[in-house]
VEXZA-315825 format. One line per field, with one value per residue (C-alpha): residue number from 1; x, z, y. Coordinates in steps of 0.001 Angstrom, whole numbers, plus 524288, in hexadecimal, padded with zeros to 5 digits. Example, Ala and Ser with C-alpha at 12.3 -4.5 7.8 and 13.67 -1.06 7.14 Angstrom:
// VEXZA-315825
n = (1_2)
east = (8300C_83566)
up = (81E78_81BE4)
north = (7EE6C_7FBDC)
END
This chain:
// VEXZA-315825
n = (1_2_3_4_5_6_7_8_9_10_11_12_13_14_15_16_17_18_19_20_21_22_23_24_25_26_27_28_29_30_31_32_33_34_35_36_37_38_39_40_41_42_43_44_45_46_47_48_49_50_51_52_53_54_55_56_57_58_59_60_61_62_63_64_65_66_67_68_69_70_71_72_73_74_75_76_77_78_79_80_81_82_83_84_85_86_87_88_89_90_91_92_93_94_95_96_97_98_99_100_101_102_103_104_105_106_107_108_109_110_111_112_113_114_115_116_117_118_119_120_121_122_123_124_125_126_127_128_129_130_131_132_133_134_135_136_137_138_139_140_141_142_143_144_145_146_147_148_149_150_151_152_153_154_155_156_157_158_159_160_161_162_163_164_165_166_167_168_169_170_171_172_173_174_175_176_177)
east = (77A31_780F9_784CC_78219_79134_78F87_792CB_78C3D_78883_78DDD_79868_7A32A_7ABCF_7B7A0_7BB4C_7CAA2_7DA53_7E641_7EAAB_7F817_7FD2D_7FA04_80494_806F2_7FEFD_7F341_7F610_7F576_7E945_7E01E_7E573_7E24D_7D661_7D17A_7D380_7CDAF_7C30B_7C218_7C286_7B661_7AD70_7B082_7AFAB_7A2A3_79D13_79DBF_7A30A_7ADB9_7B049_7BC8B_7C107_7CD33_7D7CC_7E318_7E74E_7DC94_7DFF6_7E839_7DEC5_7D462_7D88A_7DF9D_7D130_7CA8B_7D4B3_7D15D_7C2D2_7C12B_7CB2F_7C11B_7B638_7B165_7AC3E_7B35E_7AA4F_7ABA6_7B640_7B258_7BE7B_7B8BC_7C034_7BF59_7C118_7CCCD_7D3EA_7D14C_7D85B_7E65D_7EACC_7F166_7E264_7DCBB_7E547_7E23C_7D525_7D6B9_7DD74_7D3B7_7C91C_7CF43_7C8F2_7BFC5_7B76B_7BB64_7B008_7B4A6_7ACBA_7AF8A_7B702_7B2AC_7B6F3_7B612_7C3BA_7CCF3_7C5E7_7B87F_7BCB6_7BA0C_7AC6E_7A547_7AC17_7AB62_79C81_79AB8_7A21E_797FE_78BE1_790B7_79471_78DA9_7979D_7A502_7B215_7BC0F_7C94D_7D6F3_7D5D9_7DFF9_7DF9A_7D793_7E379_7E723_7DB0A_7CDD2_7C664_7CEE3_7CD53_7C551_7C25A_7BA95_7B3E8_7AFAB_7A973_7A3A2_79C99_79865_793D0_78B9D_7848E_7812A_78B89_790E5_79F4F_7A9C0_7B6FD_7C539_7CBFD_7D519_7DC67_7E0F1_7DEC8_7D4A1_7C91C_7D015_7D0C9_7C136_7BFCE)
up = (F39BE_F3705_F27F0_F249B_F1F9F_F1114_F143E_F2146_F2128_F1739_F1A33_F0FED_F0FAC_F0B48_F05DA_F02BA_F05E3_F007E_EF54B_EFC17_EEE50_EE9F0_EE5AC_EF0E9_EEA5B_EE94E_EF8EC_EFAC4_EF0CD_EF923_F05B2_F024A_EFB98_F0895_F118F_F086D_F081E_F1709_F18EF_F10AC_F163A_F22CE_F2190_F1B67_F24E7_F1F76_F258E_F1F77_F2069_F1DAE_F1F6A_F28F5_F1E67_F2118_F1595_F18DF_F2623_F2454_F1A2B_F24AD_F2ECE_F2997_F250F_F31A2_F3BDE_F38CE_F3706_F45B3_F4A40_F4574_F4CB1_F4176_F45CC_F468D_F3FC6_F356C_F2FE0_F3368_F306F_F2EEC_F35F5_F3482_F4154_F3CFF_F3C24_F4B4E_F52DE_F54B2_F5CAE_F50F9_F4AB8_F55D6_F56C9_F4A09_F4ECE_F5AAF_F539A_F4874_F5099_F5324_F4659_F40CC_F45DB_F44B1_F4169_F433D_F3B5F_F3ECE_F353D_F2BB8_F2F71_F20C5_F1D50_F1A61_F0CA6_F15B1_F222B_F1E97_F1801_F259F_F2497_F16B2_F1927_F2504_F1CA6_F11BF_F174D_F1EDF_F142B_F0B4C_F00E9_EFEEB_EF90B_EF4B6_EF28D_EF1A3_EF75F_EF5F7_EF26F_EE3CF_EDC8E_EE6B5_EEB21_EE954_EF459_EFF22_EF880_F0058_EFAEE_EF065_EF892_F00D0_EF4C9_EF105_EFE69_EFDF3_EF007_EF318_EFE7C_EF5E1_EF8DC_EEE84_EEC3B_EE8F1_EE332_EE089_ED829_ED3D6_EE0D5_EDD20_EE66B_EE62B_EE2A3_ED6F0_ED16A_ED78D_ECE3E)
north = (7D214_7C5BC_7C312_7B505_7AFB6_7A972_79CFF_79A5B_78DCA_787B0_77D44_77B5E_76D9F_76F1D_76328_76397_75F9B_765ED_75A93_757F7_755EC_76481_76D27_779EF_78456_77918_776E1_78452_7880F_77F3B_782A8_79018_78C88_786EB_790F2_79B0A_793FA_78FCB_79D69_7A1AA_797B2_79A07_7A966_7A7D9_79F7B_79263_78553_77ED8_76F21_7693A_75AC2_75EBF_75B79_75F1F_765F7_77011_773F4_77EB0_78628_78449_78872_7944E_79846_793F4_79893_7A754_7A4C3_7A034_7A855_7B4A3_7ADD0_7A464_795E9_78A7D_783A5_78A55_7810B_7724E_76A9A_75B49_75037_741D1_73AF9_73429_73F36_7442B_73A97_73D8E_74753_75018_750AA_75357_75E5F_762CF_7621B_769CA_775D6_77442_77737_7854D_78862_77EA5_77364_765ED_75C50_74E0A_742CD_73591_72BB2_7208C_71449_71193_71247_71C7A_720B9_7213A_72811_73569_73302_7362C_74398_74680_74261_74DB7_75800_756F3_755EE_761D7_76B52_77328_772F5_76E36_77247_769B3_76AB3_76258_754E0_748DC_73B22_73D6E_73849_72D8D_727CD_72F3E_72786_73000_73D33_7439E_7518A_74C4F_742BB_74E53_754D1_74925_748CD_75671_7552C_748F5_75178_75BEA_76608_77029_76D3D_77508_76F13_77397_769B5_77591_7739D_76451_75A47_74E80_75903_75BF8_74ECF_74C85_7577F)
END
């Protein structure tokens, strides 16, 4: 008999960036906030999506390193590329040893401009998830057009997806909040 995991099926964005202007035990509060939580879905049988920012590397793959390595899917953990940012040879590096643990899904680039070129991937994330967390982000203070973690929300909110926020960790989703 196989026991149905809780969150089979559901696929979770998780729409965040470590603020690089947050104090150490901030850095370290979502850092640890992420893999906790990277670690639930995928031991309950979820899917978790993630923009590929940087900031959130580490906390992913600490949580999805031991998941394959005990026979869990790599795509489990779908980390979200635009194009633009798969075309020298340190990202596709990154790339290659990402896909040790996770699957890399690459969306091609607006030619919009800089504020537009990662609408087409924002766009996929959102129709694609059932629900979405948010968390940190940059740029609310500076110039809101680039911050991305609540444009991400946004997106998922507009499709009908339940969203969950954490403005107590600073960052842009704070002052969205």
């Amino acid at each position: 008999m196989n026991i149905r995991a809780p969150l089979q099926g559901v696929r979770l964005h998780l729409s965040g960036s470590i603020p690089e202007e947050s104090a150490p035990a901030q850095r370290a509060g979502i850092a640890l906030f992420v893999e906790k939580l990277a670690s639930a879905v995928l031991r309950l049988g979820g899917t978790l999506l993630h923009g590929s920012h940087p900031s959130f590397a580490a906390p992913l793959r600490a949580a999805a390193l031991p998941f394959v390595a005990a026979g869990g899917s790599r795509e489990a953990l779908i980390l979200v590329r635009a194009q633009h940012h798969a075309v020298t040879s340190e990202q596709l590096a990154e790339i290659e040893a990402q896909q040790q643990y996770c699957t890399v899904q690459l969306i091609p680039t607006s030619p919009n401009g800089p504020n537009q070129a990662l609408v087409p991937m924002r766009e996929w994330m959102a129709e694609r998830c059932d629900a979405i967390v948010a968390i940190g982000g940059r740029h609310w203070q500076l110039n809101r057009s680039r911050s991305g973690v609540p444009v991400e929300l946004e997106e998922a909110l507009f499709r009908g997806r339940p969203g969950f926020v954490l403005g107590g960790f600073g960052g842009a989703i704070k002052g969205y909040v």
